[in-house]
Steps between C-alpha positions, in 0.01 A plus 500: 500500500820331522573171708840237673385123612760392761567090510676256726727275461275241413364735186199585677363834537497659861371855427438695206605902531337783291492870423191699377515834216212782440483484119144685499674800338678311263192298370319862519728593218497237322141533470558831430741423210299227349194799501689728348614274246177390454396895438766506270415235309113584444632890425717384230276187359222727465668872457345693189837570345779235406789403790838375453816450693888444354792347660804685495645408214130649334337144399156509549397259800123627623195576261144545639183363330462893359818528320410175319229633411586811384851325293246174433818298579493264784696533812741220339538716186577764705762438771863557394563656184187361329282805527720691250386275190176651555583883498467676163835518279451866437529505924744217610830717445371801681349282775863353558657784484262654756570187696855505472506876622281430784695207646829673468419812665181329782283692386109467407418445192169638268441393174228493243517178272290255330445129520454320174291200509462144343174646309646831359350664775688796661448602834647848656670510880625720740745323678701631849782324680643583811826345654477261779806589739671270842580657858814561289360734254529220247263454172380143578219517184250728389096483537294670321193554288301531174176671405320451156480842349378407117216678523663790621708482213245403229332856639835669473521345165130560386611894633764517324412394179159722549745839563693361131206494336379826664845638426496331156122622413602860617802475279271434219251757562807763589303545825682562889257537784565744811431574888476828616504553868372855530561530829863464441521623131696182401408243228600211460465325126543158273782419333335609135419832670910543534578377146175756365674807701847405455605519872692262717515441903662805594240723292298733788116365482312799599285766360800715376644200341133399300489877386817506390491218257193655373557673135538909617208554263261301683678560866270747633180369368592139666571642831226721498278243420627222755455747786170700416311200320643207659593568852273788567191403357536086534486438131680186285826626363471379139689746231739468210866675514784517399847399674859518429646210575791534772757280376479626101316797479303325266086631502243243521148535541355375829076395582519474930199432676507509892207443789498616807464348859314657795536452897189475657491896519494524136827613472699390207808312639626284202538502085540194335444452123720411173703688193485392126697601272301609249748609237441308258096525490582856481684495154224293371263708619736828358585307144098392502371858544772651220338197281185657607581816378637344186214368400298759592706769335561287222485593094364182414143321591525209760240289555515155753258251476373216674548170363155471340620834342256759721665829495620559903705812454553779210781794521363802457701523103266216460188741506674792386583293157166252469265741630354273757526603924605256751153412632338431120783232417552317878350185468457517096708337234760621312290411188284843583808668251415249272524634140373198228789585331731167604396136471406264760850287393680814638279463846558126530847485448588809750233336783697125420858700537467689885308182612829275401681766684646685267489878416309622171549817330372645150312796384154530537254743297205595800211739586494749728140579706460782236507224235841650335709234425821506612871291463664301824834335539435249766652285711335236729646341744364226771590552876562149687498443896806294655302157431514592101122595479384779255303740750466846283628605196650844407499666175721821427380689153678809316230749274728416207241640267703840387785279472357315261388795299870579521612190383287515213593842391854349551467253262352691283798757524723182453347413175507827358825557631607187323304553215665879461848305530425276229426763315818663566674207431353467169549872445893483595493180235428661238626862517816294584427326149386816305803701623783254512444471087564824397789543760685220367483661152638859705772246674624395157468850351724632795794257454494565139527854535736473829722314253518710153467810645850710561395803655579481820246623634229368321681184593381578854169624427458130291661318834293673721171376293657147511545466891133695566338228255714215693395592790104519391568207298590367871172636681316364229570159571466500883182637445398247282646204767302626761207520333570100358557435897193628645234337275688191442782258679864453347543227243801314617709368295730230691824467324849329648730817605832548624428721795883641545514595147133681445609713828868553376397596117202734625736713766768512267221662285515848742855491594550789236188692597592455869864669360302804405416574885847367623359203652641147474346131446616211690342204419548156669285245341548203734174268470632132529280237349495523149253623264106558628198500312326879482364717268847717404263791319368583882831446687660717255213774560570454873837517519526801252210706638720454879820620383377778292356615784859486675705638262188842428520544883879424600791733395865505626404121635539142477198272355519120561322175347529215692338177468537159737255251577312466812321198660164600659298196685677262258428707171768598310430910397732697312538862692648818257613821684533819348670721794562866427726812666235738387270794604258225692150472592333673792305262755132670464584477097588126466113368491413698231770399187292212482237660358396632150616860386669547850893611562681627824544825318151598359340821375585749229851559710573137510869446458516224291370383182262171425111419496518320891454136310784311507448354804131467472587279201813334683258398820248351236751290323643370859188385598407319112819317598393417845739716687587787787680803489614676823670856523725645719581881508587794690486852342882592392642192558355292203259216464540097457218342291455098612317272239432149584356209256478149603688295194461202326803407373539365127582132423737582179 
């Protein structure tokens, strides 16, 4: 109501006028507004899930009780820009952004962040915005809300982490599980199951495409089984198989076991079950039965024990050999071969050796059931668990008995042998002795007569007796050195030498005999050092025995002599060649010129002449002095003959 007071001219009043307004509508609405507020305000004080409002420019100027509660900030903490100090790091960037994005293009706004609180605490929120808009189609602020979903995502975590470990344990085990709608013919499978077949998203999972991974020997028999067996008559699937795996064609072994569901008409409708790869079990279980066999089949007795030494298992060379069957020894101790023949040191120390660990072996003399004793090579090991623990021991034994007999008549043999040799030796000595004597006095004879006779050809006749005797004279004494060399060792005699002049003065010895077959020396004596202290009789020996060799076997050729020194892990050694342009030495013959009495050419058509000594002899004296001698040779090409000696070199 509105209202005029009219005065006179003395100031007082003479009437007062007035008008009068309905304002019942207005006063209904603002009832009505002061209501709905009200609503309002008890919807958002005490709404389940968090409220807020922004301004335009995004600051935070509403909070209801639930938001602080959920953030645990109060509503002071919160307004403006405050509330972002409380979200996680990890979140505040992609929060923003999300924000940013939302503001720029007024839009809503869904995001999934966490608040980080004063305690450590985290707490997981949904939040949703939606733009506040004018009559003019203006953003004016946002409102929106957040819900608490931690324990939504502690499930999805605790879910998560339970299909990684069931990933991870199938992984292990090599082991995919499978659906199998059989309605529809599809299955569906784990991630293992993929990596086990070797197929990827696009492979076709259906019955063709199980069947076809399924090795082509086993294909039939699978299918056969899976639809008569399984489907028809309700039972488990549970078989082994074989697959080839799509991806590499590789074969693996596969154990699947599968159960069936029913509809309330009995009708199977679904498959579930899992694959292993079993592989790996199967090559143990292959490699165990061949060991199986092994033993079974074996030539030699095994027998395991326990660890108190009770017999658990024999092979059946074990009864063939002691006499005893399987069920007379299970249970017994090995002591039932027992002989009385070895003393109880022998027992102690083998029992004190496997416990430690260790293996023993040694011979053993035992008795069979018939009470004939018998000889044993044996070997006893102990068998340990993964902690370390002796659980059984195993002991492998060989019948050595006729080997023994063997290696007595062997020795035997030897001794005769060596006893036959001696005699030999002796026998060489002194028929050497007896007949070099009396061939002396036919050497001396021979030059007297080749030089007073004048007849020509009694001249020859005379000649001829000289170079026959020579030449016995010759075979005499090599006789005579190998017998000195087989029953006793070189006397050295260590002497200070001149190595480039022994080798030059005993070449230069066969330079005219070499002339005879039209073959030349070259000798190159180039050892640097000085003198070295040997025994010169042996060198000599050596040396001569190598190049008479040479010059007999090379004609129309070059021999050469060379010497140098050589430094082998820091030793000084002196190294002498003897190389050679003539006939050679075949491959298969080299081993044996070694030996005693042996040549390349051998037999009564043998092509050249000598006793097959003179390198017997040459070998023996190489080793008195501690060396090596290495040929090379190829049949008509010629042969180089290496000699090595480490040197000690003389002070003078």
């Amino acid at each position: 109501m509105g209202k005029i007071i009219e005065y006179d001219d003395q100031k007082k009043p003479l009437r007062m006028l007035g008008t009068h307004t309905d304002i019942t509508e207005r006063k209904q609405m603002e009832t009505e507004l002061k209501e709905s507020e009200l609503r309002y305000r008890i919807l958002t004080e005490y709404s389940p899930v968090g409220i807020f409002r922004t301004d335009s420019s995004g600051g935070t100027v509403y909070v209801n009780p639930r938001w602080c509660e959920i953030s645990k900030l109060s509503f002071k903490e919160a307004v403006g820009d405050g509330w972002l100090n409380a979200v996680h790091p990890e979140d505040k960037n992609m929060l923003i952004e999300g924000w940013k994005k939302a503001a720029s293009e007024a839009i809503s706004s869904k995001e999934e962040y966490r608040f980080l609180h004063k305690d450590g605490t985290v707490t997981w929120v949904l939040g949703y915005a939606v733009p506040l808009k004018n009559d003019l189609g203006s953003v004016i602020g946002y409102i929106g809300t957040i819900t608490d979903i931690t324990k939504r995502k502690e499930s999805e975590e605790a879910l998560r982490l339970s299909e990684a470990k069931l990933n991870e344990s199938q992984k292990v085990a090599r082991l995919g599980h499978y659906n199998f709608d059989i309605a529809t013919g599809i299955w569906t499978n784990s991630r293992m199951l993929d990596e086990l077949f070797g197929i990827d998203k696009s492979f076709t999972r259906d019955i063709a495409g199980w069947t076809g991974l399924i090795h082509p020997d086993d294909r039939v028999q699978m299918h056969n089984h899976f639809q008569n067996h399984v489907l028809t008559q309700k039972n488990k699937f549970d078989k082994e198989y074989r697959i080839i795996r799509h991806s590499d064609k590789k074969e693996i072994w596969v154990h699947e076991i599968g159960d069936l569901e029913f509809d309330t008409e009995g009708k199977p409708i679904e498959m579930f079950g899992t694959v292993q790869d079993i592989t790996y079990s199967k090559r143990i279980e292959e490699t165990l039965r061949k060991l199986s066999q092994v033993v079974e089949q074996s030539n030699v007795s095994i027998m395991i024990t326990d660890k108190e030494g009770r017999i658990e298992y024999i092979n059946p060379k074990y009864s063939e050999v002691s006499g005893y069957s399987f069920e007379e020894v299970v249970g017994q101790n090995p002591r039932i071969l027992k002989s009385g023949n070895h003393s109880n040191e022998l027992y102690k120390e083998m029992w004190n050796t496997i416990l430690s660990g260790k293996n023993w072996q040694g011979e053993m003399n035992n008795r069979k059931k018939s009470g004939e004793l018998f000889w044993e090579w044996v070997v006893i090991s102990p068998i340990v668990n993964k902690a370390g623990s002796i659980t059984h021991f195993v002991a492998i034994k060989e019948d050595v008995t006729d080997k023994k007999k063997m290696i007595e008549e062997l020795i035997k043999a030897k001794e005769n042998a060596e006893e036959m040799n001696k005699v030999k030796s002796y026998f060489f000595a002194s028929m050497s002795h007896e007949l070099r004597t009396p061939f002396v006095g036919i050497l001396g004879f021979a030059e007297l007569l080749e030089e007073t006779l004048t007849n020509s050809e009694e001249k020859e006749f005379a000649s001829q007796i000289l170079k026959s005797s020579k030449r016995l004279i010759q075979t005499l004494n090599k006789i005579l050195d190998i017998s000195l060399l087989e029953s006793t060792e070189p006397v050295l005699n260590l002497t200070d030498l001149d190595v480039n002049e022994l080798i030059t003065e005993t070449g230069e010895m066969f330079v005219q005999y070499a002339k005879v077959n039209n073959t030349a020396i070259n000798i190159k004596a180039e050892f640097a050092g000085g003198k070295i202290i040997s025994d010169k009789k042996l060198l000599e020996a050596i040396l001569s025995n190598l190049v008479n060799n040479a010059v007999k076997f090379t004609h129309n050729g070059i021999i050469e002599i060379t010497s140098k020194k050589n430094t082998v892990d820091e030793t000084d050694h002196l190294e002498i060649k003897v190389a050679d342009t003539g006939i050679g030495i075949p491959k298969e013959k080299q081993a044996i010129i070694w030996q005693e009495f042996r040549q390349v050419s051998e037999g009564y058509n043998r092509s050249f002449e000598g006793t097959g000594l003179g390198l017997t002899i040459t070998k023996k004296y190489i080793d008195a002095l501690s060396g090596k001698i290495h040929l090379e040779s190829e049949e008509g090409k010629g042969s180089v003959f290496t000699v090595e000696f480490p040197v000690t070199f003389s002070k003078i």
